[in-house]
C-alpha positions, 0 to 999 in steps of 0.5 A: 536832280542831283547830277542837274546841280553837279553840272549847274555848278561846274557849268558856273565855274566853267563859264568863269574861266576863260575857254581855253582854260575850260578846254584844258580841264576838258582834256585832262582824263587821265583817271577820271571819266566820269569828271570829264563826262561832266565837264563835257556836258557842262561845257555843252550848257554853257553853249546852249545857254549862250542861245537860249531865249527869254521871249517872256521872263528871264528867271535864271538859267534854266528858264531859256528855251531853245530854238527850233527851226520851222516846227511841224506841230503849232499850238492855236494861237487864238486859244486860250491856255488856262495851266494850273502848276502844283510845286511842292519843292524848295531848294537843296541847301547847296542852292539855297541862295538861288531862285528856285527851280521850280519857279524857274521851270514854271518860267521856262514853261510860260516862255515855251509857250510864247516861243511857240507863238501863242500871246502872252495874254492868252496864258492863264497861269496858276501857281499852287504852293505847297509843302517846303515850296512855301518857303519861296513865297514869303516875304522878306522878312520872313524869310530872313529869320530862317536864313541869313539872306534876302529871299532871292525869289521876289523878283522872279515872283513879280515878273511872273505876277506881272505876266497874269501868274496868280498865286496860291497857298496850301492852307493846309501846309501852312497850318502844318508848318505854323506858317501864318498868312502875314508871313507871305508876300501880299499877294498870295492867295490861301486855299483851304488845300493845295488839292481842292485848289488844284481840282477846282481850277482842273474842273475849270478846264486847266491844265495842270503841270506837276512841276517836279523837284 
């Protein structure tokens, strides 16, 4: 994770430079592999980046996908795909002003599954929140007496609402944390736990995708 948000933040600084200076930092490895293995990296993102596609939320940059010519194995396209998704992780201070990761992954997921040629209206996504991942769904307010800014999470949340996404809370973390349900945005559900939750939908015939930090 961590060598994830050193390549991220160069990967930023990179694509701000021109590419002949990007190219100069590249050369410059006297003493230093390591810098230039992730400069080298970096520069490779900031290529793909430049290809990836969005084809149902455009969250951040790591919700792209890639394209893959003439795939061998398909999904059905007339199926159903009810996914249930458990985040438990916000962001690392460093980060803390961008959308989070995880919600970005849940993205880039709904956005494979459209890449691969299934509707967007046969994706049935749940996603449960628990844990410090709570904070991602406040509202604005309330986050705000946290941090010294808006809440950068809303937009996203609303595009994946928009794309059928129903949210719900842990009940549990949030009796934990003192959070209150007036504290979250309108439309998150609270479960009496993020487990029950998760195994009721699972017992539904949900896939359940552990979005790791």
């Amino acid at each position: 994770m961590k060598s994830n948000l050193i390549i991220l933040s160069i990967c930023f600084a990179i694509n701000s430079f021109s590419t002949a200076q990007s190219l100069n930092m590249l050369n410059d490895k006297k003493g230093d592999p390591a810098r230039a293995k992730i400069i080298s990296d970096s520069l490779r993102l900031v290529k793909l980046h430049t290809i990836a596609q969005y084809p149902l939320i455009k969250g951040g940059i790591w919700s792209g996908v890639l394209p893959v010519e003439n795939p061998g194995d398909k999904p059905d396209p007339s199926l159903d795909y009810k996914l249930v998704f458990k985040v438990t992780a916000k962001n690392p201070d460093s980060i803390s002003k961008e959308i989070s990761r995880s919600l970005d992954e849940v993205a880039r997921i709904l956005n494979l599954h459209v890449a691969a040629g299934i509707p967007a209206s046969k994706l049935h996504p749940v996603i449960v929140i628990q844990g410090a991942a709570l904070e991602s769904v406040m509202n604005n307010d309330a986050f705000k007496k946290n941090h010294s800014f808006d809440n950068p999470n809303i937009s996203l949340i609303s595009d994946l609402e928009k794309a059928g996404a129903k949210f719900i809370s842990c009940g549990q973390s949030m009796a934990f944390q003192e959070i209150k349900r007036e504290n979250l945005l309108p439309d998150v559900k609270v479960a009496m736990s993020a487990r029950t939750a998760i195994s009721g939908y699972q017992a539904q015939g949900y896939v359940l995708y552990t979005i790791e930090p």
